[in-house]
C-alpha positions in Angstrom: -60.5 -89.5 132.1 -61.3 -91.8 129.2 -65.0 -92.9 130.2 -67.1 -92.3 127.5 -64.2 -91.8 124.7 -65.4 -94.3 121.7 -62.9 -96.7 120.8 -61.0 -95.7 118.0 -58.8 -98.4 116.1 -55.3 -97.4 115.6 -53.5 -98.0 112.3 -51.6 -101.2 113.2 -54.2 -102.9 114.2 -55.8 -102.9 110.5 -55.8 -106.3 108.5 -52.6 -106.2 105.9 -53.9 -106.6 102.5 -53.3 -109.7 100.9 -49.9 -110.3 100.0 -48.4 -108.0 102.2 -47.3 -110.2 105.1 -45.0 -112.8 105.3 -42.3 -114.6 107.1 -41.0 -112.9 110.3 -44.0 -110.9 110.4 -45.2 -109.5 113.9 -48.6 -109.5 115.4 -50.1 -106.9 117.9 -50.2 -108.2 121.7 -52.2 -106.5 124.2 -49.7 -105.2 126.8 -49.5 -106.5 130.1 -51.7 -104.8 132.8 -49.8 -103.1 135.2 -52.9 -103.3 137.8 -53.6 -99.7 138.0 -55.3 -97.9 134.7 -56.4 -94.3 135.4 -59.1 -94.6 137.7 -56.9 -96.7 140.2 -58.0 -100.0 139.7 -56.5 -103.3 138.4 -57.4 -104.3 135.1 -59.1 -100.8 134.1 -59.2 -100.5 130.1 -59.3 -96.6 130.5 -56.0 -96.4 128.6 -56.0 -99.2 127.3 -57.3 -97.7 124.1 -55.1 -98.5 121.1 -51.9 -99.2 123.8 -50.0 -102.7 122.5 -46.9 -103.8 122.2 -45.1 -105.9 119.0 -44.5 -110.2 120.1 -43.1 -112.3 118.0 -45.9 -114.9 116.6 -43.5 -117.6 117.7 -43.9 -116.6 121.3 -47.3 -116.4 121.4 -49.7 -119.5 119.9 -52.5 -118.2 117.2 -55.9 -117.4 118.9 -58.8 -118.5 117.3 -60.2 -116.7 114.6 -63.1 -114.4 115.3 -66.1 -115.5 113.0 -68.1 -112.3 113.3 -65.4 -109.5 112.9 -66.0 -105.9 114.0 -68.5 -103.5 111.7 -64.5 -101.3 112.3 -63.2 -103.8 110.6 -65.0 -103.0 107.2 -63.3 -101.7 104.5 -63.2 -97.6 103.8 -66.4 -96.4 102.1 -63.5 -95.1 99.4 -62.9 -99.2 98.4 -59.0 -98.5 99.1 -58.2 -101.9 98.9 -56.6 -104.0 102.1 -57.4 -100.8 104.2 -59.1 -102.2 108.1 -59.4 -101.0 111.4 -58.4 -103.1 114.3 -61.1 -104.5 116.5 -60.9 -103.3 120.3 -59.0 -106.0 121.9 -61.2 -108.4 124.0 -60.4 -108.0 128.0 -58.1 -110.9 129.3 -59.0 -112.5 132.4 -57.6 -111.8 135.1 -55.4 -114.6 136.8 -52.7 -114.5 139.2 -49.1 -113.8 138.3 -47.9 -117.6 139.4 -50.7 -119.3 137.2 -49.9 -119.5 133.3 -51.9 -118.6 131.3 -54.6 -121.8 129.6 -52.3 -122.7 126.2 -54.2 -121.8 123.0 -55.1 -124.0 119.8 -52.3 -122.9 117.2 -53.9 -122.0 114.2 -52.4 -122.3 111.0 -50.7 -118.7 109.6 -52.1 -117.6 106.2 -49.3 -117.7 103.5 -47.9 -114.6 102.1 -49.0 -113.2 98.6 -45.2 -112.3 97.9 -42.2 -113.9 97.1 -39.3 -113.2 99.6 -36.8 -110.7 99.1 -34.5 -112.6 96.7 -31.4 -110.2 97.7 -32.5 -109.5 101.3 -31.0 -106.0 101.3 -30.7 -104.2 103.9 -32.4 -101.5 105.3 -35.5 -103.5 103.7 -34.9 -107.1 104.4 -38.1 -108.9 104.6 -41.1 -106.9 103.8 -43.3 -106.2 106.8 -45.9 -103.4 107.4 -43.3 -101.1 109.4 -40.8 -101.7 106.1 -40.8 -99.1 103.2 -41.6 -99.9 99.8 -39.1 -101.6 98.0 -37.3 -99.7 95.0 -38.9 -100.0 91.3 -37.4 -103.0 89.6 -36.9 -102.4 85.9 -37.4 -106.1 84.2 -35.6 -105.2 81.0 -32.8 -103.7 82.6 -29.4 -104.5 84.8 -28.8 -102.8 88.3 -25.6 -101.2 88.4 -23.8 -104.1 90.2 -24.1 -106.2 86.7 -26.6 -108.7 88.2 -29.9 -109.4 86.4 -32.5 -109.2 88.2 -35.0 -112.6 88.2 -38.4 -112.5 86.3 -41.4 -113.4 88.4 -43.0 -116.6 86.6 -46.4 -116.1 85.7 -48.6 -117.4 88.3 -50.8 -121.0 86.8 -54.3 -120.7 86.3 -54.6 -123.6 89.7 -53.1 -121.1 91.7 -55.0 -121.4 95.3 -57.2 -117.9 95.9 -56.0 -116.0 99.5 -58.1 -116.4 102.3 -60.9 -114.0 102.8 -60.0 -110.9 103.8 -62.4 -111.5 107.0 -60.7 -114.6 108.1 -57.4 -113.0 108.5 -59.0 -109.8 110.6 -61.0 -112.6 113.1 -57.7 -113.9 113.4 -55.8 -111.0 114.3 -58.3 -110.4 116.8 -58.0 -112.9 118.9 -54.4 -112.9 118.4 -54.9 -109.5 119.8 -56.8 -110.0 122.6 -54.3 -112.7 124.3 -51.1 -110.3 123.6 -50.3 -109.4 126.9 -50.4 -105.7 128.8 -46.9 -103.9 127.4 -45.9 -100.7 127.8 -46.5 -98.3 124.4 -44.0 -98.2 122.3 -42.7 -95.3 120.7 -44.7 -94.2 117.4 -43.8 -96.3 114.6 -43.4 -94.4 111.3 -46.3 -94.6 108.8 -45.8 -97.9 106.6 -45.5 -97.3 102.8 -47.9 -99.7 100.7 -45.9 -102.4 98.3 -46.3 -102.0 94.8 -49.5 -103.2 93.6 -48.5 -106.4 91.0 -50.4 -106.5 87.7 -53.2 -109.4 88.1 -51.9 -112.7 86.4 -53.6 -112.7 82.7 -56.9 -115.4 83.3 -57.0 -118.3 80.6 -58.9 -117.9 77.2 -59.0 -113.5 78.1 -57.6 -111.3 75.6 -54.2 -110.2 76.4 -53.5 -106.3 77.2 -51.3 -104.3 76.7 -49.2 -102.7 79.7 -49.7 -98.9 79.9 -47.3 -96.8 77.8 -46.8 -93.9 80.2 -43.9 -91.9 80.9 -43.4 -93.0 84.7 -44.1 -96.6 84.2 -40.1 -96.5 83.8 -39.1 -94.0 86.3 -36.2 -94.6 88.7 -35.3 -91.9 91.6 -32.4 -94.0 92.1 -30.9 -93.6 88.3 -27.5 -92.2 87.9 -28.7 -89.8 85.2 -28.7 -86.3 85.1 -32.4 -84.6 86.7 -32.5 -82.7 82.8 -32.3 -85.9 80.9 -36.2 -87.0 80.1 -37.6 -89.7 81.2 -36.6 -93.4 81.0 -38.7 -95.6 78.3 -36.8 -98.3 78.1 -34.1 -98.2 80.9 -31.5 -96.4 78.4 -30.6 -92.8 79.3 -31.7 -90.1 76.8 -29.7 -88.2 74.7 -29.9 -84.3 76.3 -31.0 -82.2 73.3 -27.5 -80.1 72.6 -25.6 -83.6 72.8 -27.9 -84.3 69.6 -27.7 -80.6 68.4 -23.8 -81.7 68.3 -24.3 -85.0 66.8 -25.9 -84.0 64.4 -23.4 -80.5 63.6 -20.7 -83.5 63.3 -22.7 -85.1 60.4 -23.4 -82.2 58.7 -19.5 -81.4 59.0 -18.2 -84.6 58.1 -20.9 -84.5 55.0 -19.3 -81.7 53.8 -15.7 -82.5 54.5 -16.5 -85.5 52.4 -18.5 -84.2 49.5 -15.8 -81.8 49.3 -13.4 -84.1 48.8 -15.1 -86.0 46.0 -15.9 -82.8 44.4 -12.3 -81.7 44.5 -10.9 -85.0 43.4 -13.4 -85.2 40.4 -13.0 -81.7 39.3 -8.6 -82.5 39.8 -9.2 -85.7 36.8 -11.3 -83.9 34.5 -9.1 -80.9 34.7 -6.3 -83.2 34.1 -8.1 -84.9 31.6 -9.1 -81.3 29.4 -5.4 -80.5 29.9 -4.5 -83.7 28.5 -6.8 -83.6 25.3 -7.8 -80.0 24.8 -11.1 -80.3 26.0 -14.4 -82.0 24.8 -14.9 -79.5 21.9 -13.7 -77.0 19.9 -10.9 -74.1 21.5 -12.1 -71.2 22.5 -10.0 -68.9 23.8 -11.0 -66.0 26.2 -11.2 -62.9 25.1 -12.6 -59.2 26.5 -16.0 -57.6 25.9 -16.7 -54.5 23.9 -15.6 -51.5 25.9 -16.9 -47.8 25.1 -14.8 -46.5 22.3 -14.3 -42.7 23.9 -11.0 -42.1 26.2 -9.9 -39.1 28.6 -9.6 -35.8 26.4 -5.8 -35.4 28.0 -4.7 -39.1 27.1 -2.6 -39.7 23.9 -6.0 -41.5 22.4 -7.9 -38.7 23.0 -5.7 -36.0 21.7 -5.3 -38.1 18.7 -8.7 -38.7 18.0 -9.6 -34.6 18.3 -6.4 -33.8 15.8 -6.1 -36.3 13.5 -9.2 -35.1 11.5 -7.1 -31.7 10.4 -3.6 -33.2 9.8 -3.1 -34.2 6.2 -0.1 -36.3 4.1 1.3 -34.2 1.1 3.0 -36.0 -1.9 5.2 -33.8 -3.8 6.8 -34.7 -7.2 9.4 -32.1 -9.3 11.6 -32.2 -12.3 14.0 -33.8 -10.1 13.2 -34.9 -7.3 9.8 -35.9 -5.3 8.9 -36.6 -1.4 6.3 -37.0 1.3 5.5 -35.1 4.3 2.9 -33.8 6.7 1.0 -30.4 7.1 -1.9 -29.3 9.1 -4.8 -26.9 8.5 -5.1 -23.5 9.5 -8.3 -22.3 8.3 -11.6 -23.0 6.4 -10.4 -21.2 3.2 -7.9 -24.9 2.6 -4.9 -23.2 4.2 -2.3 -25.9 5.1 0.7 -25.1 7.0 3.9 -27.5 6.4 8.2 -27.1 5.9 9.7 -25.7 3.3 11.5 -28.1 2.6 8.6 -30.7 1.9 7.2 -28.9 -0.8 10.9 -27.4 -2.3 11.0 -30.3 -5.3 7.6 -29.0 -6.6 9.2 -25.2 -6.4 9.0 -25.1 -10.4 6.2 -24.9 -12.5 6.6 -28.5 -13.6 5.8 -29.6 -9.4 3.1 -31.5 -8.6 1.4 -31.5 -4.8 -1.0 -34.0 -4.0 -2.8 -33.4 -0.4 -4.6 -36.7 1.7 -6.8 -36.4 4.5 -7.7 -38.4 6.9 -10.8 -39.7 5.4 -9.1 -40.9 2.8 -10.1 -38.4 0.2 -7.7 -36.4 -1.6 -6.8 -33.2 -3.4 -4.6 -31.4 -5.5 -2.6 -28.1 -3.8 -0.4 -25.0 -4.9 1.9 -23.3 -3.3 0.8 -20.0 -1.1 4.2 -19.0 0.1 7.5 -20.3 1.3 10.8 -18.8 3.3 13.3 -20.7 3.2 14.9 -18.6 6.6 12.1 -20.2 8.9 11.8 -23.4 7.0 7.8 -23.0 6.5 5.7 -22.7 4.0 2.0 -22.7 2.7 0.1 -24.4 0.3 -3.7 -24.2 -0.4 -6.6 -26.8 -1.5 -9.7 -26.1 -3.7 -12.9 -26.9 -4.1 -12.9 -28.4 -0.6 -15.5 -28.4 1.6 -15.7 -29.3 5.4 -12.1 -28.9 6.6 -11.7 -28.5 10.5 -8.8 -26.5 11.4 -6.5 -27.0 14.1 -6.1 -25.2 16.9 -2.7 -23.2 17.6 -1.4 -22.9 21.6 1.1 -20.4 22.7 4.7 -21.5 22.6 6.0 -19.2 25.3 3.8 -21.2 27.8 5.3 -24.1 27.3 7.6 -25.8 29.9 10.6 -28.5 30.2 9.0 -32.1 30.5 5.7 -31.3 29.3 4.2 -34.0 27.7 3.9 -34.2 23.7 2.2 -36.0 20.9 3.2 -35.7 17.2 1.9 -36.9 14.4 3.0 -37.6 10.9 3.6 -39.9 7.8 6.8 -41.5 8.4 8.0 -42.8 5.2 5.0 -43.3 3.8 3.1 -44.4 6.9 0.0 -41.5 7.0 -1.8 -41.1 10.2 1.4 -42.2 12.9 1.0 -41.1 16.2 4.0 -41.1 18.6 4.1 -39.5 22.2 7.1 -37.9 24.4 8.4 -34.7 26.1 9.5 -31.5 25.8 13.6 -32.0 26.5 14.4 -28.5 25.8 13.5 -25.3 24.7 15.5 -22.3 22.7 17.6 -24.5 21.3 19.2 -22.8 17.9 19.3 -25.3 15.2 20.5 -24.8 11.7 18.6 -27.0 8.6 19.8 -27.1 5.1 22.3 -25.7 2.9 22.6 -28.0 0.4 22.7 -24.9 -1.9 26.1 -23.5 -2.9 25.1 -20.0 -1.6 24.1 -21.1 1.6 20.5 -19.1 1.1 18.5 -22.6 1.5 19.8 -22.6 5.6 17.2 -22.2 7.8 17.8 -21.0 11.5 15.2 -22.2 14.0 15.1 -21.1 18.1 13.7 -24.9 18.3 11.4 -26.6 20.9 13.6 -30.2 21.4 11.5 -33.2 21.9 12.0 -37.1 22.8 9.1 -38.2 20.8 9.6 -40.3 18.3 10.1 -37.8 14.5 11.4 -39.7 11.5 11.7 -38.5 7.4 8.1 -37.9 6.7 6.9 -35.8 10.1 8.5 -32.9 8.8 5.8 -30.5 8.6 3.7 -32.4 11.1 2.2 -30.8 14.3 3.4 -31.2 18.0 0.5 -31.2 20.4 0.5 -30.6 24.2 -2.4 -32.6 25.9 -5.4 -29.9 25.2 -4.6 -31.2 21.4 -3.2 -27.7 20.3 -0.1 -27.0 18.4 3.1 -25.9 20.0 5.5 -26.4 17.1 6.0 -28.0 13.7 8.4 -31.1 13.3 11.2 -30.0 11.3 14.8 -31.8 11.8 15.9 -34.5 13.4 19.7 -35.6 14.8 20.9 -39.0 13.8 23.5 -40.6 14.3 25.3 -40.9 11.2 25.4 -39.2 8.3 21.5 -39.8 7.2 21.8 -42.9 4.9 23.1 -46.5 5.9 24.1 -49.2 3.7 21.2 -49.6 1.8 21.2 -46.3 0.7 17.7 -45.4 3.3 17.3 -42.5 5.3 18.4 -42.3 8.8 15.5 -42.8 11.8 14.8 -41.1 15.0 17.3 -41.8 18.2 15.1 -39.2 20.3 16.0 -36.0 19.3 13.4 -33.8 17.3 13.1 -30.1 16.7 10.2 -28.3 16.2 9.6 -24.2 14.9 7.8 -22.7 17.8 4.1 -21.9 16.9 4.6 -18.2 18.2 7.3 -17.7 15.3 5.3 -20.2 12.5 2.1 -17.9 13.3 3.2 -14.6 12.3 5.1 -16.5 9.3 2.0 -17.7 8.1 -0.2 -15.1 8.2 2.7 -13.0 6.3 3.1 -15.7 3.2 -1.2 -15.9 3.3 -1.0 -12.2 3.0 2.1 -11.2 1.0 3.2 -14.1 -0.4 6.7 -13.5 1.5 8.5 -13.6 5.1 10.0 -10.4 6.8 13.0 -11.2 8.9 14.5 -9.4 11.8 18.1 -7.4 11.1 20.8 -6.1 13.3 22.1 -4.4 9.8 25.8 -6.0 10.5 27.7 -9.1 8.2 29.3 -11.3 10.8 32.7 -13.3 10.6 31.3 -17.2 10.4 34.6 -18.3 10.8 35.4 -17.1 14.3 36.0 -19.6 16.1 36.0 -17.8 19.8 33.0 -17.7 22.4 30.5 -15.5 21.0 29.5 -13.5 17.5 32.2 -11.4 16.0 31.3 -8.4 13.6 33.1 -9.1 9.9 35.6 -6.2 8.6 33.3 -6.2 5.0 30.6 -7.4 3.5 29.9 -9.9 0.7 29.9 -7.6 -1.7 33.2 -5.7 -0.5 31.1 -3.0 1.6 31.1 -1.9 5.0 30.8 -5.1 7.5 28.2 -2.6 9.8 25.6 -1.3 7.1 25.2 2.8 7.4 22.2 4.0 8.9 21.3 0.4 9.9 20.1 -0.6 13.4 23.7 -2.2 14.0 25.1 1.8 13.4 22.5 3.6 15.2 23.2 1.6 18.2 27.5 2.4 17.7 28.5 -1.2 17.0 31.7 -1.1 15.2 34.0 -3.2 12.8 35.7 -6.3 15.3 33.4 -6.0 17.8 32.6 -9.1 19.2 28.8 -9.9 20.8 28.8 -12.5 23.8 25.0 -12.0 24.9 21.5 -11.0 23.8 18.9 -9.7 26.7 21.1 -11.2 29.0 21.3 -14.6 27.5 24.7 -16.0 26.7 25.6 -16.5 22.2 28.6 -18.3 21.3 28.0 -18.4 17.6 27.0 -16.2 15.0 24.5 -19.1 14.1 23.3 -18.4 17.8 22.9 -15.0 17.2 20.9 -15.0 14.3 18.6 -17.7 15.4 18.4 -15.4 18.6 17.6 -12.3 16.4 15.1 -14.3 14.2 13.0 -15.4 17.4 11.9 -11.7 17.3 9.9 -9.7 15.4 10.8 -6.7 13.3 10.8 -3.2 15.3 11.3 -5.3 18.8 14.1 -4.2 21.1 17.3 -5.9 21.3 19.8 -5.5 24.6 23.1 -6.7 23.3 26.8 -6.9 25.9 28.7 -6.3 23.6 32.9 -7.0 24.2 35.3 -4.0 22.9 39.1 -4.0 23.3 38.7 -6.4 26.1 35.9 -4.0 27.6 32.0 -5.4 28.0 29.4 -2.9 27.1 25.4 -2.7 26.6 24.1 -1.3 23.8 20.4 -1.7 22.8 18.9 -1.2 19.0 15.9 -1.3 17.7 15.9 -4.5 15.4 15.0 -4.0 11.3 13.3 -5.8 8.3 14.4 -7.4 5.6 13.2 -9.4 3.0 13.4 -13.5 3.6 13.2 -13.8 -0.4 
């Protein structure tokens, strides 16, 4: 049983610590004895250990206080402050159950340490020791319901010091030890301690400051997020990407702004330079230096490679004098030009001055000429570092090739114009101012579209590896070669040049020889037929056989009338077009003509002959 078991005081029956009780507060009563404990008889204290019911203190008068209080009721060797042990309640007396019990003195009940609940909310209401602490109140701030909450006033320096904490444990002893016997109640839960309350500041002591901590602020019941840090001064805390976005707004609205003063600033002063031509002097933009060298296949480049070799020649006769352009063929001064160019200075009176195109100049003679080919040669002495130019093949040229001429057109040395080949093979005729018709030249032309005016004549045509092709020598225009004010007629696009193939092998004969050969059929054609094709004469000039004996022409069988409509297989319908088709040959080649006899075609082929172009 419980005989023997040392009394040990329960929690409830420990003194409160000053300030902790107040109105409505209950006191322990010893229960009331049911007569039997657990060794049978009335009265027994064997389980009466620590068993006692809650009274009201209104029911029950105050016992005396115990002087001499219980060496339990001492406080914990730890100095917890307000923390007792309940003396063992003192036996009652017995008496019988129809006698009341002797009425007590009432002693006077101490007086709380704490103001009442000024709100008296529920589930606190009146702090007792079975009541949980009461929520942190914030002083500086304003509970959600918009009702400040009252500032305790400091408490005066005359403020009466509690009663010992002895007194009030001698008092709840005795109030303890006439409780009457109740049955146990239930286990109350564990009472949470009241917030201790900062000691009011003594008179004449320095003041001190209350700690700055981080939970001196702190409120579980706050409505703001768990993340947000803690409370300093009841206002929530801006989370740190709220303020990563506050700050990215500045920063953006900055800009936005500066941006707009910048752009309105720069908008007046443009205005302004606009307005008055700027603070300074004008200076215009212009571009840097650039390397001076081009593509070797551009018209720049070409020029730049030929124009060293092409010279201007000024030619003065008796009668006459004119300009023109020639090119050189070799170290030895060669220079290759028209016939035509150097014709006034024919006589032994003629003067030919040569330019090239550094400027210097020269005085040149006359090589050779042939006025059938429209080319002749002249020569310079005494000269020394002439680069000649390099001659292409004119049978590999093709329709829409590009072209680049150059020239002196009317006076203008060193003019460089570009175009296309338009056509090749076509037969021109130039000359024939003279009454015997000798001075005509017939030329199996290249046709170009680059621009050829008086003064090219004898000038080079390129194609883009800067070699010659041909030799400017006629133009078409479109009149009659003067206008109004008695000039010469210019360029509409239509320029003939001597193929180089056919100005080679004249060149190197008038170098040589002095004179041209020219290819013969050995026959006098009928120039004024007027029907498709070449007709052979009845006579010659001089009243002799139109078809010379033992010429090509009678070897082959061609006969008086005979009328030729083709030459290896390409249509004539000329005699100029036959001869110009003859003269694109050389002497001793083989000719194929279809030939058309009493309404018959036939082929016959000849050997072709030589004759002198003097």
């Amino acid at each position: 049983m419980n005989e023997g078991k040392p009394t040990k005081p329960k929690w409830w029956n420990r003194p409160h610590r000053p300030g902790s009780a107040g109105d409505g507060d209950y006191e322990l009563e010893r229960p009331v004895s049911s007569g039997e404990g657990d060794s049978g008889e009335p009265g027994s204290d064997g389980d009466s250990d620590g068993d006692f019911e809650l009274r009201s203190p209104h029911d029950v008068a105050a016992p005396e206080v115990s002087e001499v209080p219980d060496q339990s009721d001492q406080p914990d060797p730890d100095g917890s402050e307000g923390d007792f042990v309940l003396d063992r309640p003192a036996p009652a007396p017995v008496t019988h159950s129809d006698e009341a019990p002797a009425p007590q003195p009432t002693a006077e009940r101490p007086k709380p340490l704490h103001d009442p609940d000024p709100y008296s909310t529920p589930p606190y209401g009146e702090p007792g020791p079975w009541a949980p602490a009461p929520p942190v109140q914030h002083p500086a701030t304003t509970p959600p319901d918009g009702t400040a909450i009252p500032t305790q006033p400091p408490a005066p320096a005359s403020a009466p010091v509690p009663a010992p904490v002895q007194q009030q444990a001698n008092a709840q002893t005795q109030t303890q030890a006439q409780a009457q016997a109740m049955p146990a109640p239930a286990p109350a839960p564990a009472p949470q301690a009241p917030a201790p309350q900062a000691p009011a500041p003594v008179p004449g002591s320095p003041a001190t400051t209350p700690p700055t901590t981080p939970w001196q602020n702190y409120d579980p019941w706050s409505s703001t997020p768990l993340h947000t840090p803690l409370q300093q001064n009841g206002a929530a805390v801006e989370s740190k990407d709220k303020r990563r976005r506050r700050v990215r707004r500045a920063l953006v609205g900055g800009a936005v702004a500066l941006a707009l003063v910048s752009g309105g600033a720069g908008g007046i002063i443009g205005a302004y330079l606009e307005r008055n031509g700027g603070v300074g002097a004008v200076t215009l933009p212009q571009a840097g230096k650039e390397p001076k060298g081009r593509a070797p296949d551009s018209v720049a480049g070409i020029a730049a490679r030929a124009l060293p070799s092409v010279v201007t020649l000024h030619v003065s006769g008796a009668e006459e004098s004119g300009t023109g352009t020639g090119f050189v063929l070799d170290a030895q001064g060669h220079i290759l030009t028209n016939n035509h160019v150097v014709e006034p200075a024919a006589d032994s009176t003629g003067r030919i001055s040569v330019t090239f195109n550094s400027g210097d100049t020269a005085k040149a003679s006359v090589v050779g000429r042939d006025s059938g080919y429209d080319l002749a040669v002249v020569k310079v002495g005494n000269v020394r570092g002439l680069k000649p130019m390099p001659l292409g093949n004119s049978d590999n040229v093709q329709v829409g090739d590009p072209v680049v001429a150059i020239g002196a057109p009317f006076d203008l040395e060193g003019t460089v114009t570009s175009g296309i080949i338009s056509a090749k093979e076509r037969p021109i005729t130039a000359g024939g101012d003279g009454a015997d018709g000798s001075d005509v030249s017939y030329v199996d032309a290249l046709q170009t579209d680059a621009p050829i005016n008086p003064g090219n004549s004898g000038g080079p045509l390129l194609d883009t590896a800067a070699r010659v092709i041909g030799i400017n020598s006629a133009i078409r225009s479109a009149d009659d070669g003067s206008d109004s004010a008695g000039g010469q007629a210019g360029s509409i696009g239509l320029g003939f040049a001597i193929p180089v193939n056919q100005a080679k092998r004249v060149a190197e004969e008038l170098i040589n020889t002095g004179k041209a050969t020219h290819p013969v059929i050995g026959v006098t054609l009928d120039m004024d037929y007027t029907g498709d094709g070449a007709r052979v004469g009845t006579k010659a000039q001089g009243g002799g056989p139109a078809v010379a004996v033992g010429g090509p022409g009678a070897k082959a069988g061609l006969k008086s009338g005979d009328v030729i409509t083709a030459v290896d297989g390409r249509r004539v319908h000329s005699g100029e077009e036959l001869i110009v088709r003859t003269r694109a040959h050389r002497p001793g080649d083989r000719l194929e003509l279809t030939v058309r006899r009493d309404g018959k075609e036939r082929r016959i082929s000849l050997v072709l002959g030589s004759a002198d172009g003097s």
